[in-house]
C-alpha positions in Angstrom: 106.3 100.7 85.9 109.7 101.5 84.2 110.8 99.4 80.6 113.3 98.0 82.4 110.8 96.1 85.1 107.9 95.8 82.6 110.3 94.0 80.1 111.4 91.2 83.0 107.7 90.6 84.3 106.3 90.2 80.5 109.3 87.6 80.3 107.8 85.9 82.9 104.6 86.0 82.0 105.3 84.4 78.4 105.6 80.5 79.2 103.3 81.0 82.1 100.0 81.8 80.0 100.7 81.3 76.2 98.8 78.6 74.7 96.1 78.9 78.2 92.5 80.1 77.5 91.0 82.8 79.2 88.2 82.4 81.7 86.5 84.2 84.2 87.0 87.7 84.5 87.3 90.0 87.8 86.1 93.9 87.5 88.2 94.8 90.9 87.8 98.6 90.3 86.7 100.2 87.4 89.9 100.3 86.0 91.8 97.6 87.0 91.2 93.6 86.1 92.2 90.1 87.3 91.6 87.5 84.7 92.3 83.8 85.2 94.0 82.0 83.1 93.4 78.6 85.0 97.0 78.5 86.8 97.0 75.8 89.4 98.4 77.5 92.0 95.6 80.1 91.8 97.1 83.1 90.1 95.4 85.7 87.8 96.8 88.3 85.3 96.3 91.4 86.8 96.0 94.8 85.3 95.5 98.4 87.1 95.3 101.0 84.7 94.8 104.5 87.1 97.1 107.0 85.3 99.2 107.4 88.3 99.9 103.8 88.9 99.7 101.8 85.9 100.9 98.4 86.5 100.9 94.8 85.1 102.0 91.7 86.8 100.3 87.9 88.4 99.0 88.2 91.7 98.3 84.9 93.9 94.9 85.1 95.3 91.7 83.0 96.6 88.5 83.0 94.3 86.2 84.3 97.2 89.0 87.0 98.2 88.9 88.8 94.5 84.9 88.1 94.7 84.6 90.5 98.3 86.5 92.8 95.7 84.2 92.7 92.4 82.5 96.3 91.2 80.1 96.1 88.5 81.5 95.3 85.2 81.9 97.4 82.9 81.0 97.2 79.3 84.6 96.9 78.0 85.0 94.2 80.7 81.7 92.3 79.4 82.8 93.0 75.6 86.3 91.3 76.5 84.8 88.4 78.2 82.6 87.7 75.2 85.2 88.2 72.3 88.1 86.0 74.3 86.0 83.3 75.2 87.0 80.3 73.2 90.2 81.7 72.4 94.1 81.1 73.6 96.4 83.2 74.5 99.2 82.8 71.5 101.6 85.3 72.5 102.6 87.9 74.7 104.7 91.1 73.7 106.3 94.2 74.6 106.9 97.1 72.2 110.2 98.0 72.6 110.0 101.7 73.0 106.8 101.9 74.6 105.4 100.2 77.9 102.5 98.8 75.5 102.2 94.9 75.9 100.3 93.0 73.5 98.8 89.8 74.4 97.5 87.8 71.2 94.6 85.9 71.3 93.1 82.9 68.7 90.3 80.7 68.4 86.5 81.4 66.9 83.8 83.8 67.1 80.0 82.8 67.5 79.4 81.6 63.6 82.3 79.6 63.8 85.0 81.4 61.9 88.1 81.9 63.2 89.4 85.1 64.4 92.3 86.7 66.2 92.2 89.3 69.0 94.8 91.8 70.7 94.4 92.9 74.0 96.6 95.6 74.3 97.9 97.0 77.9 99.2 100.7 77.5 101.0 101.4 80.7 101.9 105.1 80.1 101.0 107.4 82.9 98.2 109.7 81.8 97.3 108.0 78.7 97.3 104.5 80.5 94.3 102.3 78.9 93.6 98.8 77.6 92.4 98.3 74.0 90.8 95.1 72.3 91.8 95.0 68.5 90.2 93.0 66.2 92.2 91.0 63.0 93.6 94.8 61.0 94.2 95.9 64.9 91.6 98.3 64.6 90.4 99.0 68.0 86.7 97.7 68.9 86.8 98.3 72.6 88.3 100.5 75.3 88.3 100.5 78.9 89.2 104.4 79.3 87.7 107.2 77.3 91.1 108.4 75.1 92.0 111.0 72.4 94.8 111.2 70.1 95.6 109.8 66.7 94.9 105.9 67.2 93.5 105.4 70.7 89.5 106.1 69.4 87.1 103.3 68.0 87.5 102.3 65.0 91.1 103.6 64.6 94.0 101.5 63.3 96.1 101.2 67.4 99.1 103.2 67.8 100.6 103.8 70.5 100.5 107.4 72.6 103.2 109.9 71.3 105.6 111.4 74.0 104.9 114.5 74.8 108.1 117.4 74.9 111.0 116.7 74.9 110.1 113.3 77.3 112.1 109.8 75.4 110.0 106.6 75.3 113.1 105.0 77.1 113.6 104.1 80.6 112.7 107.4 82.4 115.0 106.4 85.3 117.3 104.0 86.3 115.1 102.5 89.4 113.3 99.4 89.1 110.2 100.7 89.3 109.0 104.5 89.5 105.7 105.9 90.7 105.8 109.4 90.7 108.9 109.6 93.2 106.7 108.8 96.2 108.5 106.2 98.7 106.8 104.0 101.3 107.1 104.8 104.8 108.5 100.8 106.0 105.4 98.9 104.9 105.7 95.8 106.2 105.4 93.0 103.3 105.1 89.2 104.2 106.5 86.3 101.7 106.9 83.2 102.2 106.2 83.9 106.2 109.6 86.4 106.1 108.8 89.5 106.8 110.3 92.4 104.6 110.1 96.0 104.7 109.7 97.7 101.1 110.9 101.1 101.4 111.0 101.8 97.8 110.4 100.7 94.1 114.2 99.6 93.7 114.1 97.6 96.7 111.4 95.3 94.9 113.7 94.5 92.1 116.5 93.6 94.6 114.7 92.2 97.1 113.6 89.3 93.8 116.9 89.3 92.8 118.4 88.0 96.3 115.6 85.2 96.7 113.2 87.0 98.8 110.2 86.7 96.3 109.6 83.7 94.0 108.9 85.6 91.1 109.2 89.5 89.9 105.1 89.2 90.0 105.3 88.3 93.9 107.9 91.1 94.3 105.7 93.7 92.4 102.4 92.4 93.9 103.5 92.8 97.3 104.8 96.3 96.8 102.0 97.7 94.9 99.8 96.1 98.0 102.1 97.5 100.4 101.5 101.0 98.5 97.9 100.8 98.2 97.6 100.3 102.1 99.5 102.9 102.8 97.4 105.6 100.5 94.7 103.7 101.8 96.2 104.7 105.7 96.3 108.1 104.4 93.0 108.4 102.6 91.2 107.4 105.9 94.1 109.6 108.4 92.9 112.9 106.4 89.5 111.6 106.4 89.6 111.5 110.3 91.3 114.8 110.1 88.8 116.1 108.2 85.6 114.9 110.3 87.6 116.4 113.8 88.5 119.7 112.3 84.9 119.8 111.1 83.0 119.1 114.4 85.5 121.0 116.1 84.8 124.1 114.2 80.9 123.7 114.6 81.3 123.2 118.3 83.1 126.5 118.7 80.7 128.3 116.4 77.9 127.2 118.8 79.8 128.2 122.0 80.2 131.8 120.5 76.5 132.0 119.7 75.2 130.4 122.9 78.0 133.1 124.9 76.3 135.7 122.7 73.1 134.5 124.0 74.1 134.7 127.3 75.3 138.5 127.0 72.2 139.4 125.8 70.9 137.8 129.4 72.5 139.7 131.5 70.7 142.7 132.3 67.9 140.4 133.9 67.9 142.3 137.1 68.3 145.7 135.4 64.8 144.8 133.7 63.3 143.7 136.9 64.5 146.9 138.7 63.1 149.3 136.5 59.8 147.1 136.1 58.9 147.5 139.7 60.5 151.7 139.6 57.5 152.0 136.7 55.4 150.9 139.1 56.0 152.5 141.6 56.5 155.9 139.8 52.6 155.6 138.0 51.7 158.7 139.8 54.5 160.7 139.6 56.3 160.2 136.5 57.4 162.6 134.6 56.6 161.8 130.3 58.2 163.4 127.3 57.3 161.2 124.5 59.6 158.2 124.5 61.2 159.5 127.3 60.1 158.9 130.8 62.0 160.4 134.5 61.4 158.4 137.0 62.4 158.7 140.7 64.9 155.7 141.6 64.3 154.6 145.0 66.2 151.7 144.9 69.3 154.7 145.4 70.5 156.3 147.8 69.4 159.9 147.8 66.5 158.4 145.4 67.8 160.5 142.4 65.9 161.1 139.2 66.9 159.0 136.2 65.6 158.7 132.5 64.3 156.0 130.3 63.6 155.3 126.9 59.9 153.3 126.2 57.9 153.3 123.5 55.8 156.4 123.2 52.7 154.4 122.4 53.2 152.3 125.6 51.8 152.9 128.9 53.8 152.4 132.1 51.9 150.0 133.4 52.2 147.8 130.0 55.8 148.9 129.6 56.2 147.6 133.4 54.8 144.2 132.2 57.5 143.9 129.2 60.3 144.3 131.5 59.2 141.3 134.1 58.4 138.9 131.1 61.9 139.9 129.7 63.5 139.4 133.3 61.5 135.6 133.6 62.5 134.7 130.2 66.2 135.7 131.0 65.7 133.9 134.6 64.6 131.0 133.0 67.0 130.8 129.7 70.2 131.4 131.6 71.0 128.2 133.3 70.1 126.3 129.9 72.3 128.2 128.1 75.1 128.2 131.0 74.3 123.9 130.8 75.0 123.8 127.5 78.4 125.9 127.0 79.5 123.7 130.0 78.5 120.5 127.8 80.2 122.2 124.8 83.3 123.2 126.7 83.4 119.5 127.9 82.8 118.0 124.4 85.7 120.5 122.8 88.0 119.5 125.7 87.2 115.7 124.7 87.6 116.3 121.1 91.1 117.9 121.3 92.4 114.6 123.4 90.5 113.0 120.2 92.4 114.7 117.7 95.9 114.5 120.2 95.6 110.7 120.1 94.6 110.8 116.1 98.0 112.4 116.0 99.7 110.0 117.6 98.1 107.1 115.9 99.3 108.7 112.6 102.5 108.9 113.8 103.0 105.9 114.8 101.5 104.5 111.3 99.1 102.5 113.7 96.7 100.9 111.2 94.7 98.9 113.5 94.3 102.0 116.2 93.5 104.2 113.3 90.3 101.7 111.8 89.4 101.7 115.7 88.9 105.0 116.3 87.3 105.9 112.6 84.8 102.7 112.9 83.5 104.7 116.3 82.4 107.6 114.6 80.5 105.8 111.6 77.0 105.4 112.3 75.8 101.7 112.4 74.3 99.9 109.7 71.1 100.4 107.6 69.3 96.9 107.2 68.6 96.8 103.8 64.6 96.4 102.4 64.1 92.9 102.1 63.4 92.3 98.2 60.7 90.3 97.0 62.7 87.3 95.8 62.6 87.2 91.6 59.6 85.2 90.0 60.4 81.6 89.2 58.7 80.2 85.5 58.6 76.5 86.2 60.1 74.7 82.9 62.1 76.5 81.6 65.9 77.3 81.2 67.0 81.0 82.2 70.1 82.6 80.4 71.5 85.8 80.2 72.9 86.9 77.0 76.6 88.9 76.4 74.4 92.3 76.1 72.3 91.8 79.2 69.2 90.3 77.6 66.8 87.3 79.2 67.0 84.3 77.1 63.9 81.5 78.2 64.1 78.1 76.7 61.6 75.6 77.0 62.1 72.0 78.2 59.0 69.9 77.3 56.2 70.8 74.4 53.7 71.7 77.4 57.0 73.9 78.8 57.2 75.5 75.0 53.2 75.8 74.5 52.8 78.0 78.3 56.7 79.8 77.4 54.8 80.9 73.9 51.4 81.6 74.4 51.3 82.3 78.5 54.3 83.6 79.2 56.0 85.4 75.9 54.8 89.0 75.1 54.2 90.2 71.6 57.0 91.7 71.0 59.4 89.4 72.7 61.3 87.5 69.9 60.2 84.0 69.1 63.2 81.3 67.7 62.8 77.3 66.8 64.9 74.9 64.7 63.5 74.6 61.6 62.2 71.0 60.1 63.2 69.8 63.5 61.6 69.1 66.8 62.9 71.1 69.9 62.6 73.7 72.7 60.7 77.2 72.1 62.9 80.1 72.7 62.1 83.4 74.1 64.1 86.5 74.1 62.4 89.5 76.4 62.3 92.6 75.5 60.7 94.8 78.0 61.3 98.2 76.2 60.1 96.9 72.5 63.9 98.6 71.4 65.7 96.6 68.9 67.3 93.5 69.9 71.3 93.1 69.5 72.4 90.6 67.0 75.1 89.0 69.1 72.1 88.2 71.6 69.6 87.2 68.1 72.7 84.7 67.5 72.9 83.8 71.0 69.6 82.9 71.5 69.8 80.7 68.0 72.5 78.9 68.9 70.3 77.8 71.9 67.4 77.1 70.1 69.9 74.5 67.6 71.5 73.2 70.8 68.1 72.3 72.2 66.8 70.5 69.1 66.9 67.1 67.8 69.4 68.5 65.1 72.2 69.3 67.8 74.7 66.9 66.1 74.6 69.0 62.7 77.5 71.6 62.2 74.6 74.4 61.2 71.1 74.2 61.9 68.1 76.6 60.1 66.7 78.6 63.1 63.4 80.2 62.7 62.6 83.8 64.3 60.0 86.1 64.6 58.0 88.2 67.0 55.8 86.3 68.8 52.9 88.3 67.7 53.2 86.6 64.5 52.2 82.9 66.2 49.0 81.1 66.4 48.3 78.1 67.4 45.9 75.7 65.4 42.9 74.6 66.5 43.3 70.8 67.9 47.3 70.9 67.5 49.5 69.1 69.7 51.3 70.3 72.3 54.6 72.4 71.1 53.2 72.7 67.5 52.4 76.4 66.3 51.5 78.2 63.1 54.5 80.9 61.8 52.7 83.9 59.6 55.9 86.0 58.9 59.2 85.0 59.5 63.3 85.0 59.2 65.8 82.7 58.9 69.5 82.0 59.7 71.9 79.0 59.6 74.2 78.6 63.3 75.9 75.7 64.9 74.2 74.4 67.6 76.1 76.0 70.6 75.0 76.6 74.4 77.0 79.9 73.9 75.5 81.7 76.4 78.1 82.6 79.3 75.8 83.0 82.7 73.0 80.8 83.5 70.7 82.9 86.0 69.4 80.7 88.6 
């Protein structure tokens, strides 16, 4: 995207999602995002970050159509859904020699405190990234590996620095501009009108004489109309590719199995002077390796000369020349067979690649996914899994940095959580002074367990106490190896020989409940 374009859509974004919180978050590709901003009419903020296609703007779609869509999250994306939950979006900006926007977040962190955070969307080409900074805009998270004065961890942000003699100004004077490639008349549908997008300036136009309700519409439905089209491409050259390939072995095996043949064709040569051996035993005339035999097979029955192996008899040297003439007899019509077969298949894959031609030509999507979907091999059924053990009475949480939270429900639940189900060095927590669940925090690998997921699991622990009206509740923790339970206590009750302590709110912070 160009200044010019990125300045109107950020316009149009401001007093569509300032003062809206932030809420679920859609990994589409590794680096691009969708993130819903609970807009009625079901649209998300999008943001693709691929260096050659670096674009921002709100895209309308259905819930289940961005789910068919979702990669694995990546850490940045799990970091951002953490530190902008329970925040609002206070303002959106755009620098104004850069294509850097700035969307400013407020609201609280897990103690309680408030805290501002910047997401920061650098659209520039190469350098193209998307930065969280925290309250002194240093940077705390990044979605792309970068390097340069400002874009590392850590860093006070600034933005990339231009490179040659290059402005920071609009780079042309086209609505939009990526890399000078056009679209072939991609068919884009709005409002049930259908439009053909032929080029980035056409999407600027095409909003500005009504065919698209917003710039974001216009924009969406080129960049969509673009992606199918590399997509078209991606899987043409694929097609191309497989052809050329299986073409190229089939006529390196119809070379070898022709060679094959030559090598066959002296069958009757060997049988002729197998049976002149034979009937020369008597009269043969030996030098060595060389034999003259009398060929009576000829008219005149001249003399003629072979070459055997001087430590072979006649008789034996007689026998190798009928087993080479059966073995020839017998390997000639396979090998014949199967250069027919190959000749055929060439012939069938040259009308193959003819009508691949054609299909590309005509841009014939449909055809092209026909023909490709022929040639992949059908599905592998997957292993069936052994479904994932249930723990009757407890709650199951996952924290921000992956861990397995357990929370009792009743003092039986917290006595079998604790002493039957807890391992000794799973981490133990309780409200302290208080009555309430037992909470567990797994730890598989006995590594050191984050602090956001310590606080996490706290807040819990307060939450599910009778102290959950107070604003900060004392939490005990501890390993569980450090628990006992007393002789004749009652249910829930346990003994604490070492132990920490720290004052949280009683929150159920925890994002994903795991079912």
């Amino acid at each position: 995207m160009d200044q010019q374009t990125l300045k109107a859509i950020v316009e149009e974004l401001t007093p569509v999602l300032t003062g809206r919180t932030p809420g679920k978050l859609f990994q589409l590709t590794p680096l691009s995002l969708a993130i819903d901003f609970h807009l009625r009419d079901s649209r998300y903020l999008f943001v693709g970050l691929e260096p050659n296609l670096p674009r921002l703007y709100l895209i309308n779609r259905r819930p289940r159509d961005l789910e068919k869509q979702l990669t694995p999250q990546t850490r940045f994306a799990l970091m951002l859904r953490k530190e902008l939950s329970d925040t609002k979006l206070v303002s959106v900006e755009k620098d104004r020699e850069d294509r850097v926007v700035r969307f400013s977040f407020a609201g609280h962190d897990v103690l309680g405190e408030s805290s501002t955070r910047t997401l920061v969307a650098q659209l520039t080409g190469r350098t193209a990234n998307l930065f969280l900074l925290n309250e002194s805009d240093k940077i705390i998270g990044l979605l792309r590996t970068a390097r340069g004065i400002g874009q590392n961890p850590g860093e006070t942000y600034q933005p990339p620095i231009a490179r040659g003699s290059r402005s920071r100004g609009p780079a042309t004077g086209r609505a939009m501009s990526v890399n000078s490639r056009r679209i072939r008349s991609s068919s884009v549908r709005e409002g049930g009108n259908q439009q053909i997008v032929s080029d980035a300036a056409s999407v600027l136009n095409s909003f500005q004489s009504g065919k698209f309700s917003s710039l974001s519409a216009a924009a969406d439905a080129y960049y969509q109309a673009l992606a199918a089209e590399k997509a078209f491409d991606d899987e043409a050259a694929a097609a191309r590719g497989c052809l050329r390939k299986e073409i190229s072995r089939n006529r390196t095996l119809l070379k070898r199995l022709r060679l094959d043949l030559a090598q066959h064709a002296d069958a009757e040569q060997q049988k002729r002077i197998g049976d002149l051996l034979l009937a020369n035993l008597t009269t043969a005339e030996r030098d060595g390796s060389k034999v003259k035999l009398v060929d009576y097979f000829a008219d005149d029955a001249p003399a003629i000369e072979i070459e055997i192996d001087e430590h072979s008899s006649l008789p034996a040297e007689a026998e190798r020349r009928f087993d080479s003439y059966s073995r020839s007899k017998r390997a000639v019509p396979k090998i014949e067979n199967r250069i027919a077969a190959i000749e055929l298949e060439l012939i069938a894959l040259q009308e193959k690649r003819a009508q691949l031609e054609q299909i590309i030509t005509e841009r014939d999507a449909v055809a092209l996914n026909q023909i490709t979907r022929r040639d992949k091999p059908g599905p592998v059924k997957p292993e069936k899994q052994k479904p994932k053990e249930k723990i009757s009475g407890v709650r199951n949480y996952l924290s921000s940095d992956g861990c397995e939270i357990l929370v009792g429900r009743t003092s039986r639940d917290n006595d079998h959580l604790t002493f039957k189900i807890a391992r000794p060095n799973d981490l133990w927590l309780h409200a302290g002074d208080y009555p309430g669940s037992h909470v567990v925090v797994r730890n598989p690998t006995r590594k050191e367990i984050p602090q956001r997921t310590i606080i996490e699991a706290a807040q819990l622990a307060a939450y599910f106490s009778q102290a959950r009206k107070d604003a900060k509740v004392s939490i005990h923790y501890t390993q569980r190896k450090f628990l006992s339970k007393p002789k004749g206590a009652a249910p829930g009750l346990v003994r604490l020989s070492r132990f920490k302590t720290m004052n949280v709110a009683p929150k159920e912070s925890v994002g994903r409940i795991l079912p």
